[in-house]
C-alpha positions as CSV (number, residue, x, y, z in Angstrom):
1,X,16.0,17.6,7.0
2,X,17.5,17.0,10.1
3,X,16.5,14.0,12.8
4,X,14.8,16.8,15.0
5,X,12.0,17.4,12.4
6,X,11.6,14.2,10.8
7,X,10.8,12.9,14.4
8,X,8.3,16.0,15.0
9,X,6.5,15.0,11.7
10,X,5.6,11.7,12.7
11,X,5.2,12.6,15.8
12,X,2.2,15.1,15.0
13,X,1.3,12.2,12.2
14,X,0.5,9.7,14.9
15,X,-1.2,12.3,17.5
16,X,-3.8,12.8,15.0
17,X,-3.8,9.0,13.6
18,X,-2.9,6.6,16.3
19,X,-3.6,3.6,14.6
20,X,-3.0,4.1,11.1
21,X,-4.6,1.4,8.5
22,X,-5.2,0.5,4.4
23,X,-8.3,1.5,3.6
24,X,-8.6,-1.4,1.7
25,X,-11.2,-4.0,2.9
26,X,-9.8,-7.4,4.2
27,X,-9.7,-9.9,7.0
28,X,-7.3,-12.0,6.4
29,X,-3.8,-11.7,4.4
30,X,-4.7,-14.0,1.7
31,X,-8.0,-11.1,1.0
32,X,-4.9,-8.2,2.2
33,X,-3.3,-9.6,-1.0
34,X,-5.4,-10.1,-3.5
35,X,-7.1,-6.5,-2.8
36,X,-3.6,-5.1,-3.0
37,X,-2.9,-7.1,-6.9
38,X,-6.2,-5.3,-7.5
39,X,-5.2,-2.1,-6.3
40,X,-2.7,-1.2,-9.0
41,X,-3.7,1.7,-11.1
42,X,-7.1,1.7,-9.7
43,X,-8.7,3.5,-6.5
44,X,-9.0,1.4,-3.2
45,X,-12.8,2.4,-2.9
46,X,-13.0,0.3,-6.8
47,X,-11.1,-2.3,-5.3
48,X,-13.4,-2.5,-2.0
49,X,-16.6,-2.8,-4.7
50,X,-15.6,-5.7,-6.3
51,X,-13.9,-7.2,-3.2
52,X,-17.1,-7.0,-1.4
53,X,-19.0,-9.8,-3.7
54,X,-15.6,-11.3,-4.4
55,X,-15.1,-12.3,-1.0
56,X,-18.4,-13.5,0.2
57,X,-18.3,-15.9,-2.6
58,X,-14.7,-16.7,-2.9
59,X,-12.0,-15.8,-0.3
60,X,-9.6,-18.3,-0.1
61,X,-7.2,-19.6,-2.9
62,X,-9.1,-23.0,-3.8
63,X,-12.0,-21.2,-3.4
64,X,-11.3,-18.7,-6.5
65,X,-9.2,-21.3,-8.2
66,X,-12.6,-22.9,-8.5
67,X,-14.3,-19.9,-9.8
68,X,-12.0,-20.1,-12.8
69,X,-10.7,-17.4,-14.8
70,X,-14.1,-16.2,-16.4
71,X,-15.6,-16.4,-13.1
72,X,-12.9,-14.6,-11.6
73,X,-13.3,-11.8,-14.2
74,X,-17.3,-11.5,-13.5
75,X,-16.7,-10.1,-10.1
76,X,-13.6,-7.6,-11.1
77,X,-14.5,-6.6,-14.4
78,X,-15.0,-2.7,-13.2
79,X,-11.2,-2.8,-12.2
80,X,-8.9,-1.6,-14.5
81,X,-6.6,-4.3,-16.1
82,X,-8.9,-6.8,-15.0
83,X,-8.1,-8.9,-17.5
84,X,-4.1,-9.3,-16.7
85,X,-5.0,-8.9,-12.8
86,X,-7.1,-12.2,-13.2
87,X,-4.7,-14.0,-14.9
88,X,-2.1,-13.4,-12.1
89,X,-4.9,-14.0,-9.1
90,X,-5.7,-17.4,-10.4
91,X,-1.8,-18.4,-11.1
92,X,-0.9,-17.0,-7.4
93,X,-3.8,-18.5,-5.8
94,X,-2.3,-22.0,-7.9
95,X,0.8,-21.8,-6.5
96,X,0.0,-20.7,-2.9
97,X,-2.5,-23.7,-2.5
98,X,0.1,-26.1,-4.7
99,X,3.4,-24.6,-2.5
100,X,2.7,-23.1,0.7
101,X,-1.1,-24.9,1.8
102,X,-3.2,-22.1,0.8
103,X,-1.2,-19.8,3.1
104,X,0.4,-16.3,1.9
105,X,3.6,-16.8,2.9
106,X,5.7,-14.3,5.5
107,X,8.3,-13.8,3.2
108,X,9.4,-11.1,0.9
109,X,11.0,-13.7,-1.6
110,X,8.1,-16.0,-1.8
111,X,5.8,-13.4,-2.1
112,X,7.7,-11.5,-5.1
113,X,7.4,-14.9,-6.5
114,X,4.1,-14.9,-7.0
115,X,2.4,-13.6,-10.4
116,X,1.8,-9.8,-9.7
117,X,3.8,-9.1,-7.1
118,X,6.4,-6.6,-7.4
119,X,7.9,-5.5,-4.5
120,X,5.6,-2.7,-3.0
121,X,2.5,-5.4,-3.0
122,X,5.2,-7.6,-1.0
123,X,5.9,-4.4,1.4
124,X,2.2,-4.1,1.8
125,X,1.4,-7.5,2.7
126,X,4.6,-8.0,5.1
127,X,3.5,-4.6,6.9
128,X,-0.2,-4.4,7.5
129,X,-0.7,-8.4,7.4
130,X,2.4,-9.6,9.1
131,X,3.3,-6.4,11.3
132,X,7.0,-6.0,9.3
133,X,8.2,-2.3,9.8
134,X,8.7,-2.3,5.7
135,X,7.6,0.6,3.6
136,X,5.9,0.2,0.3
137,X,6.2,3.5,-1.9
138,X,3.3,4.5,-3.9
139,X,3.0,7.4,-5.7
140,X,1.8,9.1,-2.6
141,X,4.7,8.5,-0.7
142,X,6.8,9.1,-3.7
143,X,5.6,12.5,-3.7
144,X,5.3,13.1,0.4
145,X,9.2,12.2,0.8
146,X,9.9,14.2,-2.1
147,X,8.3,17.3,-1.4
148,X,8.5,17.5,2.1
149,X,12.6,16.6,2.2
150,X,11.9,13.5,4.2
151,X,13.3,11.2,2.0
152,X,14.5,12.0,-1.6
153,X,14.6,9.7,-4.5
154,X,14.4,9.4,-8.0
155,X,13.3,5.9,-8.2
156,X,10.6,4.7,-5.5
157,X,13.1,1.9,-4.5
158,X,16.1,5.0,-3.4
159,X,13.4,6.8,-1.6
160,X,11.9,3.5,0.3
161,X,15.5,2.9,0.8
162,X,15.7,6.8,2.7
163,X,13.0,6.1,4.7
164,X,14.2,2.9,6.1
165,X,17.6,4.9,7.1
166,X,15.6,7.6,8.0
167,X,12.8,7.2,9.9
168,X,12.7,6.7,13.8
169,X,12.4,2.9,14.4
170,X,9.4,3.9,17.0
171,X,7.3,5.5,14.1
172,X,8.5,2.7,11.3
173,X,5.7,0.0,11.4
174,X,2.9,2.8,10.7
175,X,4.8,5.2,8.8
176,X,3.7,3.7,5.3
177,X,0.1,4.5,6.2
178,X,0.8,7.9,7.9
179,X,2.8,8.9,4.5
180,X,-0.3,7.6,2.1
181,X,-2.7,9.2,3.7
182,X,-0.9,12.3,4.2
183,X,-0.5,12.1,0.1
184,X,-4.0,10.8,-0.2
185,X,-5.7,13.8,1.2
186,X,-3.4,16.6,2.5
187,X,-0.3,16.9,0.1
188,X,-2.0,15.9,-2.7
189,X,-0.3,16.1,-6.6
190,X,-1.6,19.1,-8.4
191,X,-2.0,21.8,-5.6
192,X,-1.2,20.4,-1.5
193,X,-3.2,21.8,0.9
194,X,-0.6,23.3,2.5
195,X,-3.0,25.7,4.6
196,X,-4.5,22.7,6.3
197,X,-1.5,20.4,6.8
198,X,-0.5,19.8,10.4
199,X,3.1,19.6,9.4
200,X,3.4,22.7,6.9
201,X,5.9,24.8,9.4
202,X,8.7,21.2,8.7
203,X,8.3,20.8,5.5
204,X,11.0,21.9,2.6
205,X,8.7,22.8,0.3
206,X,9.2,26.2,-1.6
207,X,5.9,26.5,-3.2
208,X,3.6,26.3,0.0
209,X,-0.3,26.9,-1.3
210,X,-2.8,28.8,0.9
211,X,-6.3,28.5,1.4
């Protein structure tokens, strides 16, 4: 795919979503991050469920350490892997209040540091909390930069890698959340909707659907 196109796509990307966002439920970036922790394997509208009572009892890090562990688990029990994913939330929330003053840090080393976060959770946080132009790649993405020819990849890190190379340092900063949603609920995995997608015409796919 030449630079032509891939600067077409996100152009027509942002026409029809200016302000991209998660749709994950937070106000600040300590609530960004532990709704991200909880968001592996499981739906963001599960997450936002048990985020909801979570964090109008407990939204800070002392403020769940104090829950404690079986507390913790009362709230997020409906989330898949809860049990692990509690674990890591009260150890994180340990060292962020014991290390960096309660604060999630605005660094990708710190952050990878803490328990359960692997390096898209860090991309997340860095992007939509801290405004970094990073790129986390789900399985969304993954799939998008695949199938379209935007960025291809065997391993999420080559593709996320792509992208970085790739995509027009104007469009950079939203194109995580222009690529997710584009995954979420146009080229989805088992048949895209290729008869409804605003950017069928620049995409390499063979297999186009119709509807």
């Amino acid at each position: 795919m030449n630079p032509q196109k891939r600067s077409e796509i996100f152009s027509r990307l942002r026409a029809d979503n200016p302000k991209p966002t998660t749709e994950l439920n937070y106000q600040t970036p300590f609530e960004l991050l532990i709704a991200v922790i909880l968001s592996a394997q499981s739906t963001d509208v599960g997450v936002n469920k048990a985020t909801g009572p979570l964090f109008q009892k407990a939204n800070t890090p002392a403020a769940i350490l104090a829950l404690g562990l079986t507390g913790l688990k009362k709230y997020i029990k409906t989330i898949g892997l809860f049990n692990n994913k509690a674990k890591n939330i009260i150890e994180t929330c340990r060292i962020l209040v014991e290390h960096h003053g309660g604060e999630v840090p605005d660094d990708r080393e710190a952050l990878e540091a803490l328990p359960g976060v692997g390096r898209k959770t860090a991309n997340v946080v860095l992007n939509t909390a801290f405004g970094h132009p990073t790129i986390a790649v789900d399985t969304h993405i993954f799939r998008v930069s695949n199938r379209t020819g935007l960025a291809k990849g065997k391993t999420p890190l080559e593709v996320e890698k792509q992208l970085l190379r790739r995509v027009p340092t104007e469009f950079k900063q939203d194109a995580h959340h222009w690529l997710i949603l584009h995954g979420r609920y146009t080229c989805i995995a088992r048949k895209p909707r290729c008869g409804s997608c605003r950017i069928e015409d620049l995409c390499a796919f063979k297999d186009k659907t119709k509807e």
